[in-house]
C-alpha positions as CSV (number, residue, x, y, z in Angstrom):
1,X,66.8,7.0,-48.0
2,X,63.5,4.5,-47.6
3,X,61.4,5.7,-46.0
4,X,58.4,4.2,-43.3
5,X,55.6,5.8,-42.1
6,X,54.0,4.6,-38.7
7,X,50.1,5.4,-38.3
8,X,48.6,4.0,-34.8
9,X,45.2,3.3,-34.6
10,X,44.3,2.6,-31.1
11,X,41.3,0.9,-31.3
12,X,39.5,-2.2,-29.3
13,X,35.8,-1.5,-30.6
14,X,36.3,-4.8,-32.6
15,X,37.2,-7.2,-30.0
16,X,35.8,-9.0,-27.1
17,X,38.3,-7.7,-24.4
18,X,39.6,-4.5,-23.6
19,X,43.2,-3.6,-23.6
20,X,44.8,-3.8,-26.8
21,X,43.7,0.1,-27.8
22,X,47.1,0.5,-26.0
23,X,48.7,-1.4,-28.4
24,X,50.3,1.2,-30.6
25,X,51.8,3.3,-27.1
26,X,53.1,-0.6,-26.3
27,X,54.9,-0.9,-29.4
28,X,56.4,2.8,-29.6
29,X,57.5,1.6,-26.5
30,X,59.2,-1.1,-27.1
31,X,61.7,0.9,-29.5
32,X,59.8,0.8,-33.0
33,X,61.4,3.8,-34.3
34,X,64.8,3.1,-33.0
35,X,64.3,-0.4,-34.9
36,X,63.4,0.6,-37.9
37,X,66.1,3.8,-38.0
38,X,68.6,1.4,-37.5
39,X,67.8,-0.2,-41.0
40,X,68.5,3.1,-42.6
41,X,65.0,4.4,-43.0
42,X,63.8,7.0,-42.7
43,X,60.8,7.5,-40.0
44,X,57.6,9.7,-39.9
45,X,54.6,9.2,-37.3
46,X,51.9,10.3,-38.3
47,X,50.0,9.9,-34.7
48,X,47.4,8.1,-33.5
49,X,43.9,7.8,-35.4
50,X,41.3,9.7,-33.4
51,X,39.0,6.8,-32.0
52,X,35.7,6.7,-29.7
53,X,35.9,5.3,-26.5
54,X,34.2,2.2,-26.2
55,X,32.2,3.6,-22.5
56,X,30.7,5.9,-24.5
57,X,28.9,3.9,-27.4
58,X,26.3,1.7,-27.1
59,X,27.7,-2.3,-27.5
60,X,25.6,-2.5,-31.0
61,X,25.7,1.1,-32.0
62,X,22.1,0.2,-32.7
63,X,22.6,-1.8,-35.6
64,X,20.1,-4.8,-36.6
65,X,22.5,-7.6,-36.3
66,X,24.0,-6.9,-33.5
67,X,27.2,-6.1,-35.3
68,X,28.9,-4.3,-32.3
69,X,30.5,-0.8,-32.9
70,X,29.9,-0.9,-36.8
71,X,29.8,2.9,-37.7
72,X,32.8,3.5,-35.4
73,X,34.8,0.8,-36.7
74,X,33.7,1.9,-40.2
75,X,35.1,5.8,-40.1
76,X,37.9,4.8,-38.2
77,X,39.1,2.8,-41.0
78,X,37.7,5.0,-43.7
79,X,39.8,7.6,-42.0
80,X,43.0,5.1,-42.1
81,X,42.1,4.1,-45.6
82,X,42.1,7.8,-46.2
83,X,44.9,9.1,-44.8
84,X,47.5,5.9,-46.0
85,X,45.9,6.4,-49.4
86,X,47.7,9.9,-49.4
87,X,50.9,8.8,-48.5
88,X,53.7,8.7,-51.4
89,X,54.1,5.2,-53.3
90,X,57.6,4.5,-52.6
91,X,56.7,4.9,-48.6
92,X,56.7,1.9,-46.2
93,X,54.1,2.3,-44.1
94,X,53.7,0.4,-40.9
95,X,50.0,0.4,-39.0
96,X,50.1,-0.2,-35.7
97,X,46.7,-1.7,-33.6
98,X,44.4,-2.3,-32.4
99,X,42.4,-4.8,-33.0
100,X,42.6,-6.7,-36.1
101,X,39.3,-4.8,-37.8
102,X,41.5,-2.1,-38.5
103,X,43.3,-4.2,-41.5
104,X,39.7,-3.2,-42.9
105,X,41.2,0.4,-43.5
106,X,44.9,-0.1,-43.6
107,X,44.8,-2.4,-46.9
108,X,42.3,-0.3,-49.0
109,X,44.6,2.2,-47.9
110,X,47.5,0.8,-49.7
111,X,45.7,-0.7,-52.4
112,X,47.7,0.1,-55.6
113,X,47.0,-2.0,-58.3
114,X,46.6,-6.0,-57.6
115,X,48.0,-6.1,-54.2
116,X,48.7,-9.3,-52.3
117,X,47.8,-9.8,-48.7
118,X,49.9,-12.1,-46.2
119,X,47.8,-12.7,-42.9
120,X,49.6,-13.9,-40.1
121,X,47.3,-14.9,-37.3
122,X,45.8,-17.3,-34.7
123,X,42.5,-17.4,-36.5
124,X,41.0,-16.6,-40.1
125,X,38.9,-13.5,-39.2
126,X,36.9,-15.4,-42.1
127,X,33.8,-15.0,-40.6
128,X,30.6,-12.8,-41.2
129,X,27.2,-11.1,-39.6
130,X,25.6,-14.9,-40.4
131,X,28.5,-17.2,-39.2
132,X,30.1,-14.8,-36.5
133,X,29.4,-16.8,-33.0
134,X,30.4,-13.3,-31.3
135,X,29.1,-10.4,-33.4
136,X,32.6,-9.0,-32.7
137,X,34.0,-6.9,-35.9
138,X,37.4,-8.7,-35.5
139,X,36.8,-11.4,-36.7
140,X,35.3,-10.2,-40.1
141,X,38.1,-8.3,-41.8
142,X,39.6,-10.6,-44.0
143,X,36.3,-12.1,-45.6
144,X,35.0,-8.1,-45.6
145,X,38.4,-7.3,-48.1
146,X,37.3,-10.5,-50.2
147,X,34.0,-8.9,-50.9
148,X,31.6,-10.8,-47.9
149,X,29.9,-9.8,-45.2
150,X,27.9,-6.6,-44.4
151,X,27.8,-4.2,-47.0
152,X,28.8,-1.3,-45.6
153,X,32.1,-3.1,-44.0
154,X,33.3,-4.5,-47.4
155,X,32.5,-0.9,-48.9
156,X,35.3,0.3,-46.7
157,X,38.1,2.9,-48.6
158,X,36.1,2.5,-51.9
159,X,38.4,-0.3,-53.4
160,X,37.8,-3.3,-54.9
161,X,37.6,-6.8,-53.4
162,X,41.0,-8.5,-53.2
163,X,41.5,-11.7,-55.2
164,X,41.2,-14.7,-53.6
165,X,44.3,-16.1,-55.7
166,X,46.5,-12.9,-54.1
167,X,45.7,-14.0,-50.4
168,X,47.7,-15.8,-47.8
169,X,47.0,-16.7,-44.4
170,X,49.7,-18.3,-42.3
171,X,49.8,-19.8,-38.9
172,X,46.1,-20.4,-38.5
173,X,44.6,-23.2,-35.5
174,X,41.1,-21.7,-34.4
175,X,38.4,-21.8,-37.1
176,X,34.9,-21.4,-36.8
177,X,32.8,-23.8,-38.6
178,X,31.0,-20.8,-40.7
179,X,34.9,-19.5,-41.8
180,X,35.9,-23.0,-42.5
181,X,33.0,-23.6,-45.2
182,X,33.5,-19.5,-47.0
183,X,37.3,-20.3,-46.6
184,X,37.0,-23.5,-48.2
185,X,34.0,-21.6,-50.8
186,X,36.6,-18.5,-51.2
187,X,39.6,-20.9,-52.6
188,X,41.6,-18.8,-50.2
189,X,45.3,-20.4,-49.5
190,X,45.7,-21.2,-46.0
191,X,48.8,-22.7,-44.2
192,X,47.4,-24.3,-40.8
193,X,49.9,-25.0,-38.3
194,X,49.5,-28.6,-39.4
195,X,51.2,-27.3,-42.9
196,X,53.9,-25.3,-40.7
197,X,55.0,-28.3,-38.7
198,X,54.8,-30.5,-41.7
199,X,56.1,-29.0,-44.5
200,X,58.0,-26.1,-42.1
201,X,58.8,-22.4,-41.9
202,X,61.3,-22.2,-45.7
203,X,58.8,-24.5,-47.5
204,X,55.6,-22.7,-46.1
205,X,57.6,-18.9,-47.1
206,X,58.9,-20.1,-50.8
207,X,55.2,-21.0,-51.5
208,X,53.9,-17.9,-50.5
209,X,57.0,-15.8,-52.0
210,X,55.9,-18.2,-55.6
211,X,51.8,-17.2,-55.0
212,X,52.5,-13.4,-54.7
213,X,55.2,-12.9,-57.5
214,X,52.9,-11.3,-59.8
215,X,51.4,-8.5,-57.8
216,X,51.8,-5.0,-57.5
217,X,52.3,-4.9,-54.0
218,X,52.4,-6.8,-50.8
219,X,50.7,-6.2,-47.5
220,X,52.0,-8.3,-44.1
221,X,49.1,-7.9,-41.7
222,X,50.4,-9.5,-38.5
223,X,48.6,-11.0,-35.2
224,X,50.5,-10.9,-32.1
225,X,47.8,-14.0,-31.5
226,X,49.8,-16.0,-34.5
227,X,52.8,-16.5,-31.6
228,X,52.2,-19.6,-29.3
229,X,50.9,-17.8,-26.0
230,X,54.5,-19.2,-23.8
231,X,55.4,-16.6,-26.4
232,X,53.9,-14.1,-26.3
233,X,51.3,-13.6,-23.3
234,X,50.2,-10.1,-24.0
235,X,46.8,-10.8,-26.7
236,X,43.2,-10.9,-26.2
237,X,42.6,-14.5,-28.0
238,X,45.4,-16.8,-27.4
239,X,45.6,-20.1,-28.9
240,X,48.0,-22.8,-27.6
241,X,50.2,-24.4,-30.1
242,X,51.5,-21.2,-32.3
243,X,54.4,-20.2,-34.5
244,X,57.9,-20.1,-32.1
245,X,60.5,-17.4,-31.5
246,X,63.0,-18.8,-33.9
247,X,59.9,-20.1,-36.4
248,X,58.7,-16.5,-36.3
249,X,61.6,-14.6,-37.3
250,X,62.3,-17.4,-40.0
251,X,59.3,-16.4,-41.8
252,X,59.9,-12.8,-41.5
253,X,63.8,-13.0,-42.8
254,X,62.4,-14.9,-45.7
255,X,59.8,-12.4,-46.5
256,X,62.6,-10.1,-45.9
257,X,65.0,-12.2,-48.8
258,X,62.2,-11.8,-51.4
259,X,61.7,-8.1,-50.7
260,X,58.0,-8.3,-51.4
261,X,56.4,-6.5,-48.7
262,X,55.2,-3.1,-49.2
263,X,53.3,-2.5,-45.9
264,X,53.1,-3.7,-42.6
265,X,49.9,-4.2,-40.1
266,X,51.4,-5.4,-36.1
267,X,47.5,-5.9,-34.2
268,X,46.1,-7.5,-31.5
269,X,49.1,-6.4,-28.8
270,X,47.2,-6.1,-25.7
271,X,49.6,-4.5,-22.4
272,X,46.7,-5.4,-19.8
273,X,47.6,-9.3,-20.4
274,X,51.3,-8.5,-21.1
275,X,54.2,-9.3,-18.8
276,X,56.5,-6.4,-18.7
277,X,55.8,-5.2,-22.3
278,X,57.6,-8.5,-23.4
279,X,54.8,-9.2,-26.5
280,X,55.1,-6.2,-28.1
281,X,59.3,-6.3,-27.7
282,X,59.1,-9.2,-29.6
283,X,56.4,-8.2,-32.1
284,X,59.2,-5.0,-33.1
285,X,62.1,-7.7,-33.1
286,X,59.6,-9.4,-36.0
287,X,59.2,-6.2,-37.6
288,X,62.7,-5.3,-37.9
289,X,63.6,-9.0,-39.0
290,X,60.7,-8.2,-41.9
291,X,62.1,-5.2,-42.9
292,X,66.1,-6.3,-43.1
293,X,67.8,-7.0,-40.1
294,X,70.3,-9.4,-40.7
295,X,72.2,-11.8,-38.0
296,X,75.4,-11.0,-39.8
């Protein structure tokens, strides 16, 4: 039997706005273990992540920059990076947020190999200590696993800096103007909303399906934020004009066709700005629809 491993990492240290360290209790909440059992896996939690409270820190941590909550964020996701790298190969495992900084820690955790890297989100989290407007970690990881920003960020789980060729980002509308010129430096793929309403969800999925065929492994690191907001209310940084319900699930049913993923990030579910859990039942719908669950 398959087998998926669920780690939560309830953390809010790298956002602007309280509330989504409560993602991971949200999303167990919302039937994530009865979801993925019903696909014939097999499930282990491992817990939740140990992670400071944010009263007790200082908003900094002291660090020239003003890189807010840096050595927190950092051994929280050394300790992610840590404890996925120890899980068997053939496991599934499914990291739940938090804030999107912990995707610092959950793909050098799975990093076998050349591994691909699907992000799903809002915005590019492209930028770094220079370009950042906010100082706020999440909105750094995915230019930290490409090898810029602060040192000690891209250091993170001791592995190498992803290829930009291997990388993916889907569903993105709010770009700062120092993550649009890296991006555009990086040669990172990037399918805007523009690209999804043009081209649409199956043309937008077979490219990305075509980009990742050589890897090793796939990681799906996805943003409740990606989901317009009439959507899904319950995130920190919405964004008008996001994936729908139906264009959602498309993408993750075709994911699901190629059987490419290998590991799963759901972040950014905050409950505080939810209505009646409803974001975080429809960010487990996704997840099962990624990992099999068929209409018929």
């Amino acid at each position: 039997m398959k087998q998926a491993v669920i780690v939560g990492v309830p953390m809010d240290l790298g956002a602007g706005r309280r509330g989504v360290d409560m993602g991971p209790s949200a999303i167990r909440y919302a039937r994530l273990h009865e979801a993925i059992r019903a696909l014939d896996y097999a499930v282990l939690d491992l817990g939740d992540l140990e992670v400071p409270v944010v009263e007790t820190l200082k908003k900094n941590g002291g660090v020239p920059g003003g890189l807010h909550h840096l050595e927190p964020i950092r051994s929280t996701c050394e300790a992610l990076a840590r404890e996925l790298s120890a899980l068997d190969d053939a496991a599934l495992p499914v990291v739940l947020g938090g804030d999107h900084s912990i995707s610092m820690g959950s793909v050098r955790g799975v990093q076998r190999g050349r591994t691909g890297l699907i992000w799903i989100d809002a915005h590019a989290d492209f930028n770094t200590p220079e370009t950042s407007p906010s100082g706020n970690i999440h909105g750094m990881p995915l230019a930290a696993l490409l090898g810029y920003g602060d040192e000690r960020l891209v250091r993170i789980g001791g592995g190498e800096p992803l290829e930009p060729q291997d990388v993916v980002l889907v569903g993105v509308r709010s770009v700062d103007p120092g993550e649009r010129e890296l991006l555009q430096r990086a040669g990172v793929t990037v399918y805007t909303m523009k690209e999804i309403d043009r081209m649409g969800v199956p043309t937008v999925a077979a490219n990305v399906v075509a980009q990742l065929e050589r890897v090793e492994r796939v990681h799906v690191s996805f943003d409740a934020d990606v989901l317009d907001p009439t959507v899904a209310p319950g995130v920190g940084t919405p964004v008008p004009g996001g994936l729908t319900y139906r264009e959602a699930h498309l993408l993750m049913e075709l994911l699901s066709d190629a059987g490419i993923v290998t590991s799963l990030d759901l972040v950014e579910v905050n409950p505080i700005l939810d209505e009646r859990n409803r974001t975080a039942e429809i960010v487990v719908e996704l997840a099962a629809s990624l990992l099999g669950k068929k209409i018929l």
